[in-house]
C-alpha positions, -999 to 999 in steps of 0.1 A, spaced: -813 -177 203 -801 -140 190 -779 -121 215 -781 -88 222 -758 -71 192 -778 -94 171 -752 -119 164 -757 -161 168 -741 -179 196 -726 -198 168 -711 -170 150 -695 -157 180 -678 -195 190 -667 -185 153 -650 -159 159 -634 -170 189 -620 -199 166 -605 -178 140 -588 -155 171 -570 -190 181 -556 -199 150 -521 -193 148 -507 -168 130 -475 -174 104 -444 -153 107 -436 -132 71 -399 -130 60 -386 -92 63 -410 -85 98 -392 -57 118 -374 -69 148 -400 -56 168 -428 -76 149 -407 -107 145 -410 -108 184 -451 -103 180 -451 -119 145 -471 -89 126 -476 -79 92 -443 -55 85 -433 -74 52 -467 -71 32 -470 -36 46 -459 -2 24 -419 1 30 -419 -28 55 -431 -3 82 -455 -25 102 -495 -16 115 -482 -17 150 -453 5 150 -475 28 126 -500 30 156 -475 40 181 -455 60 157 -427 38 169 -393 32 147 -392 0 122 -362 -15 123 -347 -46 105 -311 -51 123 -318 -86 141 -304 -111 117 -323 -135 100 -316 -169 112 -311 -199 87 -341 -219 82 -336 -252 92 -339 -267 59 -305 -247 52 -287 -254 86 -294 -294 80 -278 -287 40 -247 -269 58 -240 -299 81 -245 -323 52 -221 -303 30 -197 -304 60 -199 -344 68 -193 -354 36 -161 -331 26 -151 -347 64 -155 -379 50 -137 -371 17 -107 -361 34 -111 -393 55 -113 -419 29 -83 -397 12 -63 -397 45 -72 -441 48 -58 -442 10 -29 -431 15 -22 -444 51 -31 -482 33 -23 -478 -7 -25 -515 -6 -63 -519 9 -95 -517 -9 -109 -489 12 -143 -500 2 -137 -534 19 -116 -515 51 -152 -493 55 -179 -520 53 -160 -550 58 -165 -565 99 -143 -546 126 -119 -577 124 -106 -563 95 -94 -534 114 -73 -553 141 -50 -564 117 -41 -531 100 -11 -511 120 -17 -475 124 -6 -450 102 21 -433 126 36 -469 127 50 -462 87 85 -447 82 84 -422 59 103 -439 31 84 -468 27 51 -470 35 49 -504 42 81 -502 66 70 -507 104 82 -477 125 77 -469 165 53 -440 172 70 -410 178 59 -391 214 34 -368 205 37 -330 213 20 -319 242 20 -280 236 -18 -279 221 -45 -308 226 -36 -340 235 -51 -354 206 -30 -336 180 1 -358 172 37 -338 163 47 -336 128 75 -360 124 95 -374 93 76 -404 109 41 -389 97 49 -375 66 31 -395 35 42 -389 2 8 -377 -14 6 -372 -56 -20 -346 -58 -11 -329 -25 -1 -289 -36 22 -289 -11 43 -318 -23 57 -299 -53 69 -267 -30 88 -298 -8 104 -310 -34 114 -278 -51 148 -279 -45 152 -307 -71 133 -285 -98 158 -256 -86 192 -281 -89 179 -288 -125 174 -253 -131 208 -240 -118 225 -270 -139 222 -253 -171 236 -223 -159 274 -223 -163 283 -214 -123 300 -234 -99 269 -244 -77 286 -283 -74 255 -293 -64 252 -275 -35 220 -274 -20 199 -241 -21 163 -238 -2 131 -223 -4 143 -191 13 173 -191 -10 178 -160 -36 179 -189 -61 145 -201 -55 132 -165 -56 148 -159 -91 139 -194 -104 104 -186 -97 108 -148 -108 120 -167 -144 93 -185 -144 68 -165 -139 83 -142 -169 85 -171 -191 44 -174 -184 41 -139 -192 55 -136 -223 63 -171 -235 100 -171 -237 115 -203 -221 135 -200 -187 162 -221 -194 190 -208 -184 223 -206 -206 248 -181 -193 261 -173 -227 249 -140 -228 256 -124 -194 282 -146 -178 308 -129 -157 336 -154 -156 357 -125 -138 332 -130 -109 317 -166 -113 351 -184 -117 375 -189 -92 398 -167 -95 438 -181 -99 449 -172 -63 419 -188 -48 420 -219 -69 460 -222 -61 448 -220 -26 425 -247 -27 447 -271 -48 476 -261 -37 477 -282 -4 499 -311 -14 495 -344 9 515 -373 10 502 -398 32 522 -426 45 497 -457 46 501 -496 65 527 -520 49 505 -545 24 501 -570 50 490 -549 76 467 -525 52 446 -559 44 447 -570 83 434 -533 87 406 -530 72 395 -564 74 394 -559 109 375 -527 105 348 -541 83 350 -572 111 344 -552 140 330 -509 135 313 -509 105 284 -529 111 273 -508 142 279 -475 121 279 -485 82 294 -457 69 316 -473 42 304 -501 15 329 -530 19 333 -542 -19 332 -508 -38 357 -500 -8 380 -531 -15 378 -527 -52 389 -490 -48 417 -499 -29 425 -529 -49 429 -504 -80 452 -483 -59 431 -453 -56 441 -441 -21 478 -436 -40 465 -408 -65 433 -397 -51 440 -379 -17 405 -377 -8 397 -413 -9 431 -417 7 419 -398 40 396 -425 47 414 -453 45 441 -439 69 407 -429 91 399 -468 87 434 -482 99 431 -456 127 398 -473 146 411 -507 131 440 -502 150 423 -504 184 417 -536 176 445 -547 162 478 -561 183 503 -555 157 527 -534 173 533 -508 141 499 -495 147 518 -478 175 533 -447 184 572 -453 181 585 -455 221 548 -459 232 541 -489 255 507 -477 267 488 -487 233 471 -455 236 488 -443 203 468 -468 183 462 -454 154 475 -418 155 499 -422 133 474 -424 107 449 -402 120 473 -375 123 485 -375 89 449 -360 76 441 -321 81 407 -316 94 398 -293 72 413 -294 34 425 -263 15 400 -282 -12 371 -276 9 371 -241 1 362 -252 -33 337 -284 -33 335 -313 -9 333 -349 -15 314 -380 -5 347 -391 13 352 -357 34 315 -365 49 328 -406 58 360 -389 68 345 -367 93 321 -398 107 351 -420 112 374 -388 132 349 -384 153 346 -420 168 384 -420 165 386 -387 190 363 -397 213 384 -424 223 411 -400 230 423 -376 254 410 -347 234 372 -359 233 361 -321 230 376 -318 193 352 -345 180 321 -315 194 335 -291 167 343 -318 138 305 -332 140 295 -299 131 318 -294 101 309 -328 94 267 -320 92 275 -283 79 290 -302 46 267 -327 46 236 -299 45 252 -281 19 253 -316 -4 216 -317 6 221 -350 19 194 -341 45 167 -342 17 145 -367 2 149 -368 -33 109 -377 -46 95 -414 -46 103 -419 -79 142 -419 -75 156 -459 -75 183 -461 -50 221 -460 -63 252 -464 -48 260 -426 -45 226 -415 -30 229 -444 -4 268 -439 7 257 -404 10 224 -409 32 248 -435 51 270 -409 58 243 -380 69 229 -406 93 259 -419 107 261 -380 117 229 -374 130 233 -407 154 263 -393 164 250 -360 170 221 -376 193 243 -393 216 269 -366 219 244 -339 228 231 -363 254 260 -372 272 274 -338 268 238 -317 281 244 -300 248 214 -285 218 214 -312 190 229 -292 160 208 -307 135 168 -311 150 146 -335 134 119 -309 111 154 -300 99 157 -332 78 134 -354 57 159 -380 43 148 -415 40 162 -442 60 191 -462 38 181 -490 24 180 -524 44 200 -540 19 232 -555 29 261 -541 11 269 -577 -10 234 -575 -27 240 -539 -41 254 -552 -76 233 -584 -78 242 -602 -115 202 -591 -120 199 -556 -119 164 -558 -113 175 -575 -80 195 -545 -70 195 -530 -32 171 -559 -26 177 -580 5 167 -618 0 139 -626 18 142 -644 51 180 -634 53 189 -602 82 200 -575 72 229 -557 96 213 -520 82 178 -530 104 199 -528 136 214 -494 118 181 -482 108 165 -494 144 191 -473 163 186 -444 143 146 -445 155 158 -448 191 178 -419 186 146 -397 177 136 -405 210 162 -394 225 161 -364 206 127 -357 219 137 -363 252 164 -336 254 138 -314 230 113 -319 261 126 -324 297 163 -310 291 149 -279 270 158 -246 283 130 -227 310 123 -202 280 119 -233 252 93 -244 276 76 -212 277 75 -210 237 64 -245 232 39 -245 261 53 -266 285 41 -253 314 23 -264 346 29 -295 369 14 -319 345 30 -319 316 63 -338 325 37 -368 337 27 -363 296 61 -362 283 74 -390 304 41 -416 297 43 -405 263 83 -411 262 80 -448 281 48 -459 255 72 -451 225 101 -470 243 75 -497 245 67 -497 211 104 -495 195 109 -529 216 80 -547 205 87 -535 167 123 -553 170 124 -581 144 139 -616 161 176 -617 152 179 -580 171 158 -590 204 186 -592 236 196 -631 234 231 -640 256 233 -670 243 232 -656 203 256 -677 186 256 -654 154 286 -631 165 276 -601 142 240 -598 155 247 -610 186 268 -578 187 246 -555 171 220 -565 197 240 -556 224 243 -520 210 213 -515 199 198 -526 239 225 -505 253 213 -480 238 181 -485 251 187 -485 283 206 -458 281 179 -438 269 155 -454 294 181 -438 319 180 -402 303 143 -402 303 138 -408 340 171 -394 354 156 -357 361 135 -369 385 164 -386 405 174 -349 421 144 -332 426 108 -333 447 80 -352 425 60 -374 429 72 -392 395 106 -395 415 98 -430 429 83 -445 399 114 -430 380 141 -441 404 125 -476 398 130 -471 362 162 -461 362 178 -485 388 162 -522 366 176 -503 330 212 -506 346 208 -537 366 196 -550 330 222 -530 313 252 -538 333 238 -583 325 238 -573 291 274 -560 294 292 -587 313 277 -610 285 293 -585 260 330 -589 281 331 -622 275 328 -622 241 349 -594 231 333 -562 238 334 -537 209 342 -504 221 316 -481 204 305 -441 225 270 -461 234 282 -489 250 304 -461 273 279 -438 276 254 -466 287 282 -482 310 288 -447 327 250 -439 336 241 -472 343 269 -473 373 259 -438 390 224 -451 390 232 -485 408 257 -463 431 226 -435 440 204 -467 445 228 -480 471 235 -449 491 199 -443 490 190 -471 503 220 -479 527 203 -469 558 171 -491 550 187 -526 545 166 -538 517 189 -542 498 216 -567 492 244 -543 482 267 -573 476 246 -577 445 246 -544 436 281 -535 440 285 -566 416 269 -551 390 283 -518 397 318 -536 390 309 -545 357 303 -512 344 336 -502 359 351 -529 341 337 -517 305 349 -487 312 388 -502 323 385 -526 287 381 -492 269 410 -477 287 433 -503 271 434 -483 234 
């Protein structure tokens, strides 16, 4: 049936049809039509039918937004250079895995591979504590360490960290007096270098460096009066009678060196065998420095001060005869000024003028630096006896340095980003010169080595470092480094005790605490290294002894079983012999004042037996006498 207008009832459902069908948005609509989807890109000059009819403005500000087809490419693109970066962070974390079997082999594969922060980073395949992450950004973010850094071949920034060894070559074919000092990015050297460089892209001239056409000798060499000052210094040391030389420093090797292996017993016995120590004044000094802390342990009365019955003159005699700072200084230093230093200061310590040993340390690390001793020298260097008497020697200072600061509420004067040395070798100092040189600086599997309880204290003492770094920092150190809020001492101090945790557990067998040890070398070396421990258990806890928290409880807990378990391990130590080294003091010291504020605390309560306790306050007291003795 026709309608009125003359149209079918079917044409009109029809039309109704075709007003339903949805309409498709154009690319390049104005913003007003992208909101009513008209017909502004097919129009003339994109001005749309609807903003022509209200003789309205066409604009086209509103950004497009990416279809989704280019939002989903985008996210690919991202997840797979995330997952480059990851398999290339797994490759290096395991060189020795096949990271095709570590990503689709079973998760059992995973339990049994240590994570990266566990790696030292000299060898990748040396187990290592983790160090306390920083707490200053996310919790998730771990702190750069030397314990983190991987040595990566086709990383950019490998080359500018190791450019200081393309700068010594550089400087060695000029004829100055560098000595091989050590010179740094920042240096004026490493700007020239590159600035040589650079010009010998530029024009294709080589950058080696001769010095035969614009040396100034009257301003590169030493001139006479300077040189006569720095050789002029003549010193004529009066060393042990034979007998008591060889008693010396047998008794030295015996008893100090293997807590603080500064010195390499057969190149030092050859040396001396030769005679050195009479022509060569510098090797001299440190055997006089070696018959001083010897002589502690020695009962030969000529170690003595003449008309001294104390035995507190034990060694001066020879310890007085070196000056603590050579004339020849002023011109280079030697490896033996750096293992002098090391030995003076253990020497003063034990003295009555302690504060002087502050001030050598930092000549001692100040020389070292300038050697570069506080460098890494590239993977590709094989270890030799000069590069490993010389990282000895830096270490020896930084331990020092860490236990000093501590006990003294002092800055560290060397902090950890400062150095990226590797650890010395954990080769004892018999398999240096093997008969196969291809066996050199190994250690024979299954046989300790006395440099693992060297290279395990060295990794507490990073802690420790972090702890003064952290809760003994300064109130404007914590402002800089976002230590702020009621919180973040909780952080520091889980964080500090999970490391602790972890440097115990990594402790091979012949190191773990063991009274009954029959080995008298490691049974030693255990006691120091656990000493230690405690002591640094101690520091960690000890600032919330004195002050309202509610970590103070948990801490005093802490605390007062480190030196109950400190002051066992030293009356074990007393019978044997104890071996008087600035730890075993330092720990002796703190662990009494604990046990003493346990008992006044808790004197009013009565639970707790203060017989016992005063027990083992007596044997810290009782260290401390058997030190008093040289």
């Amino acid at each position: 049936m026709a309608t009125d207008d003359g149209s079918s009832p079917s044409g009109s459902l029809s039309a109704r049809e075709s007003q339903k069908i949805k309409r498709r948005r154009l690319h390049g609509a104005c913003d007003g039509c992208r909101r009513k989807k008209s017909d502004s890109a097919k129009m003339p000059q994109n001005q749309c039918s609807n903003c022509l009819a209200v003789n309205g403005q066409c604009t086209h500000e509103i950004p497009r937004q990416p279809k989704k087809k280019e939002t989903q490419q985008a996210y690919i693109q991202s997840l797979e250079e995330r997952l480059e970066r990851l398999e290339h962070f797994i490759q290096t974390a395991h060189p020795d895995k096949d990271i095709d079997q570590l990503i689709e082999g079973p998760m059992e594969h995973y339990r049994d591979i240590p994570p990266l922060e566990s790696y030292s980073s000299g060898n990748l395949s040396e187990l290592k504590y983790t160090l306390p992450h920083s707490i200053s950004g996310s919790n998730d973010q771990p702190e750069t360490s030397k314990s983190t850094i991987v040595t990566v071949k086709d990383d950019p920034s490998e080359a500018d960290d190791l450019a200081h060894i393309a700068l010594a070559e550089h400087l060695s074919h000029l004829s100055i007096d560098t000595l091989e000092r050590f010179f740094g990015q920042s240096s004026a050297f490493m700007f020239a270098k590159d600035a040589a460089t650079i010009k010998s892209e530029m024009t294709g001239i080589s950058n080696k460096l001769t010095g035969g056409n614009f040396r100034r000798p009257v301003f590169w060499d030493m001139r006479p009066w300077e040189r006569e000052a720095a050789m002029s210094q003549t010193l004529s040391y009066v060393y042990p009678e034979d007998d008591l030389l060889r008693s010396l420093v047998s008794i030295y090797f015996e008893k100090a060196n293997h807590f603080l292996p500064v010195l390499h017993r057969p190149t030092f016995e050859k040396s001396l065998s030769l005679g050195q120590h009479l022509w060569d004044s510098s090797f001299g000094m440190t055997v006089l420095l070696v018959c001083a802390l010897a002589s502690r342990y020695s009962q030969d009365p000529r170690v003595l001060v003449d008309g001294d019955d104390s035995c507190l003159s034990s060694g001066w005699r020879y310890f007085v005869q070196v000056p603590i700072h050579r004339n020849a200084l002023l011109y280079s230093s030697t490896i033996y000024d750096l293992q002098y230093y090391c030995l003076a200061i253990i020497y003063l310590i034990g003295t009555s003028i302690p504060n002087a040993a502050w001030n050598i340390l930092g000549l001692g690390i100040r020389y070292a630096i300038e050697k570069g001793a506080h460098r890494r020298k590239g993977t590709s260097e094989k270890p030799n006896a000069e590069e490993e008497l010389l990282k000895r020697a830096f270490w020896s200072l930084v331990c020092i340095d860490r236990l000093m600061s501590s006990f003294l509420g002092r800055p560290c004067i060397i902090q950890d980003e400062d150095f990226d040395v590797d650890y010395p070798v954990e080769c004892d100092d018999e398999y240096w010169y093997p008969d196969d040189p291809d066996q050199a600086f190994k250690q024979p599997p299954g046989k300790p080595s006395t440099i693992t309880a060297f290279i395990c204290h060295l990794r507490l003492c990073d802690i420790l470092a972090y702890t003064l770094r952290t809760l003994y920092s300064t109130k404007k150190s914590k402002i800089l480094t976002g230590l702020i809020g009621n919180e973040w001492e909780h952080r520091i101090v889980a964080e500090l005790d999970s490391s602790m945790n972890k440097w115990k557990d990594s402790l091979p067998s012949f190191l773990t605490w063991d009274p009954e040890r029959r080995d008298a070398v490691f049974f030693h070396l255990s006691a120091g290294l656990h000493s230690t421990y405690h002591y640094v258990q101690i520091q960690i806890h000890r600032p919330f002894l004195t002050k309202q928290s509610d970590q103070s409880f948990p801490s005093l807990a802490m605390c007062t079983n480190a030196a109950r378990s400190c002051s066992h391990l030293l009356e074990a130590t007393l019978a044997r012999g104890l071996r008087v080294f600035p730890n075993i003091l330092m720990a002796a010291f703190a662990s009494g004042l604990v046990m003493l504020l346990n008992v006044w605390g808790n004197n009013r309560s009565g639970l707790l037996d203060t017989t016992k306790e005063m027990a083992n306050i007596q044997i810290c007291i009782n260290v401390l006498k058997e030190s008093e003795r040289r």
